[in-house]
C-alpha positions as CSV (number, residue, x, y, z in Angstrom):
1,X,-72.1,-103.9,-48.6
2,X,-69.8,-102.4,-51.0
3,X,-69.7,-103.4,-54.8
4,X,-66.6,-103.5,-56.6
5,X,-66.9,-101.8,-59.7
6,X,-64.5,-104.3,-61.6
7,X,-66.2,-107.4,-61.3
8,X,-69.7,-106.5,-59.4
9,X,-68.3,-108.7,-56.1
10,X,-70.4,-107.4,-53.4
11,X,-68.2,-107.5,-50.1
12,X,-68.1,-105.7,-46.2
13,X,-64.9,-103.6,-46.2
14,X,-64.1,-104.1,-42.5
15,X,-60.6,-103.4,-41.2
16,X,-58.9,-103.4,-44.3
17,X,-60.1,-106.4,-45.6
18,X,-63.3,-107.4,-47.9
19,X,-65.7,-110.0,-46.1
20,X,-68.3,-112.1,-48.2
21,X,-70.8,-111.8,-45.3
22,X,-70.8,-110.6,-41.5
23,X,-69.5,-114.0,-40.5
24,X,-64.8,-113.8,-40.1
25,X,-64.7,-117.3,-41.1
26,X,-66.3,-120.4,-42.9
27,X,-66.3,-124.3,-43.0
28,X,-66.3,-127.0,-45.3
29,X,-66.8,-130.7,-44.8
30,X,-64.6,-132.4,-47.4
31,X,-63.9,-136.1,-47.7
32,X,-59.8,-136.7,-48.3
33,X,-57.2,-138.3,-47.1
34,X,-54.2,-138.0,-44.1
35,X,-51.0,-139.4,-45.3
36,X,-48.4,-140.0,-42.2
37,X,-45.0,-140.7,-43.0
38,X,-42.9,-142.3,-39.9
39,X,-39.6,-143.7,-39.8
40,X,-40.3,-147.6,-40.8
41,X,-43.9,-147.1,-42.7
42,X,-46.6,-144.5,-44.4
43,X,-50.0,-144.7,-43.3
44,X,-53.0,-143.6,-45.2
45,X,-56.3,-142.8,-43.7
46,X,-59.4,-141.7,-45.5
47,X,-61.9,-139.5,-43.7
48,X,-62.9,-136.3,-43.9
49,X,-61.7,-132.4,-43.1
50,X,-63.5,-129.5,-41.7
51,X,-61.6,-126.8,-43.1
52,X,-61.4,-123.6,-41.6
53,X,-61.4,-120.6,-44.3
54,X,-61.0,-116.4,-43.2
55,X,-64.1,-115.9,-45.1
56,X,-62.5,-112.6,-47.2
57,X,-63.3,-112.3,-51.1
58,X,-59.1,-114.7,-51.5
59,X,-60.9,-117.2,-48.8
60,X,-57.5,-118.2,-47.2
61,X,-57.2,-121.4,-45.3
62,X,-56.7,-120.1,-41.7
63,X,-56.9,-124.1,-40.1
64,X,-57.9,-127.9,-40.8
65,X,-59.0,-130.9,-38.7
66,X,-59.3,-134.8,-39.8
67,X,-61.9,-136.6,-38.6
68,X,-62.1,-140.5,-39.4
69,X,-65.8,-140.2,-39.7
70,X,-68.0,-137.6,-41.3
71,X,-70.5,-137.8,-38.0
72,X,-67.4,-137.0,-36.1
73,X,-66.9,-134.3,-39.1
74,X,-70.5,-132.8,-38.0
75,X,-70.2,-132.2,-34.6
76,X,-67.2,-130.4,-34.9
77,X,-69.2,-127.8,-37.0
78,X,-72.3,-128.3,-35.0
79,X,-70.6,-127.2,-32.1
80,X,-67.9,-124.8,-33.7
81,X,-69.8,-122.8,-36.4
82,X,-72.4,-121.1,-34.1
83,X,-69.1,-119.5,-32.1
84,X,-67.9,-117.6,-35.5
85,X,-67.1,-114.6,-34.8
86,X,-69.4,-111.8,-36.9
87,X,-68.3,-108.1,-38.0
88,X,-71.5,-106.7,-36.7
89,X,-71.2,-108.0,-33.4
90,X,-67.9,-106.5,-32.8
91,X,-65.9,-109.9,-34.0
92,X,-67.7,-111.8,-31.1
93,X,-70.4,-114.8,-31.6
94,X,-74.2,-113.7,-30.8
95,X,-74.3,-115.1,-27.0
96,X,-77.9,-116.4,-27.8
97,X,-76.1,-119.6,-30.5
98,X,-74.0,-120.4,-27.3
99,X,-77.8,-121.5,-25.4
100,X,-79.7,-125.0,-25.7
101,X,-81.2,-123.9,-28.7
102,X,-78.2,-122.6,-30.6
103,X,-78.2,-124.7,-33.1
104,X,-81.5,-123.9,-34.6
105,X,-81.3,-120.3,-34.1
106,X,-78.1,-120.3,-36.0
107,X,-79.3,-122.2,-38.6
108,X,-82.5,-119.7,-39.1
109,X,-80.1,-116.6,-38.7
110,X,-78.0,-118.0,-42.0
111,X,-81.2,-119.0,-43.4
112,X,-82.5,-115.5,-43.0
113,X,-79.8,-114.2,-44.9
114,X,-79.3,-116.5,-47.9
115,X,-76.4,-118.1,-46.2
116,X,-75.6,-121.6,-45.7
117,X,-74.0,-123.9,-43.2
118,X,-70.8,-126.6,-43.9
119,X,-73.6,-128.6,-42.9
120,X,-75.8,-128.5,-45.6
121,X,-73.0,-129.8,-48.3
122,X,-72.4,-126.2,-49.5
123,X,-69.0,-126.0,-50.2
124,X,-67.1,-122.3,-49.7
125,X,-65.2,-121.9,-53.3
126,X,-62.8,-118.8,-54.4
127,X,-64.1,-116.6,-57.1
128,X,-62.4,-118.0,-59.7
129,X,-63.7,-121.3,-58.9
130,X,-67.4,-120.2,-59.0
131,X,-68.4,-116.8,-59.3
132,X,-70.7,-117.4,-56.6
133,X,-68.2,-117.8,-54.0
134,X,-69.1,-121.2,-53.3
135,X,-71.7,-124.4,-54.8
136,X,-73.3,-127.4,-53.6
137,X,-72.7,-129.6,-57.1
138,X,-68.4,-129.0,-57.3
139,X,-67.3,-131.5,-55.3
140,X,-64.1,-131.0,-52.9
141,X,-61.7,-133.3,-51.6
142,X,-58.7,-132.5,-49.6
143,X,-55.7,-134.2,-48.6
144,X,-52.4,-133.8,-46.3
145,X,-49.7,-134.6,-45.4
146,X,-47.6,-135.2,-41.7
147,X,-44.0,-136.2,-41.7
148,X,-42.2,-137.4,-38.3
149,X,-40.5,-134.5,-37.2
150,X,-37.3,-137.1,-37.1
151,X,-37.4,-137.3,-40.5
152,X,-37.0,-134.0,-41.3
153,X,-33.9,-132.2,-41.4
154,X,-33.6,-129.7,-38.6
């Protein structure tokens, strides 16, 4: 890890960008809200989002998916997180999280190197949020918005 002599940030330089940790990208499990607006009426759900963040020091949202229950939330990132691609593995998942026990093993692999899983209510912030690039006590709540694509001017 490199440390940036501005600010102390440690960070992976790795093909022109500055990575956190060996993982490309991150979750969060947020509670929000998905607003659809259709031609005759607005619908409102509430649920939650597993966010999808390039896990770089500026954290840039890379992709998002609602869920209308936070169980539904989980397996998404039970199933999804252990395929992240890591730096050191040549931006491929370890083949050993894809097996029956991938899970665990994925979850003692963070655990072995201070990191944490969108499962365990850590929340991935930018540095200007929290200096520690992320917390488990700020909460986060996200919300969006989908508009019938006849309703939009082409």
């Amino acid at each position: 890890m490199n440390d940036s002599s501005q600010k102390g940030i440690q960070y992976i330089p790795y093909q022109g960008e500055r990575y956190r940790d060996d993982r490309m990208f991150v979750f969060n499990i947020v509670t929000g809200k998905l607003e659809k607006h259709f031609k005759n009426k607005v619908c409102i759900e509430d649920g939650f989002w597993v966010i999808y963040y390039r896990n770089t020091i500026e954290l840039p949202l890379c992709d998002k998916k609602f869920f209308k229950t936070r169980l539904e939330a989980e397996e998404s990132v039970r199933i999804n997180e252990p395929l992240i691609p890591l730096i050191s593995n040549y931006e491929q998942p370890y083949p050993i999280f894809k097996g029956e026990y991938g899970w665990e093993l994925w979850n003692d692999w963070l655990s072995f190197r201070g990191l944490h899983s969108a499962l365990s209510g850590y929340q991935n912030f930018r540095l200007d949020v929290t200096p520690n690039g992320g917390s488990f006590s700020i909460g986060n709540k996200y919300t969006d918005v989908y508009i019938e694509s006849s309703l939009v001017d082409s």
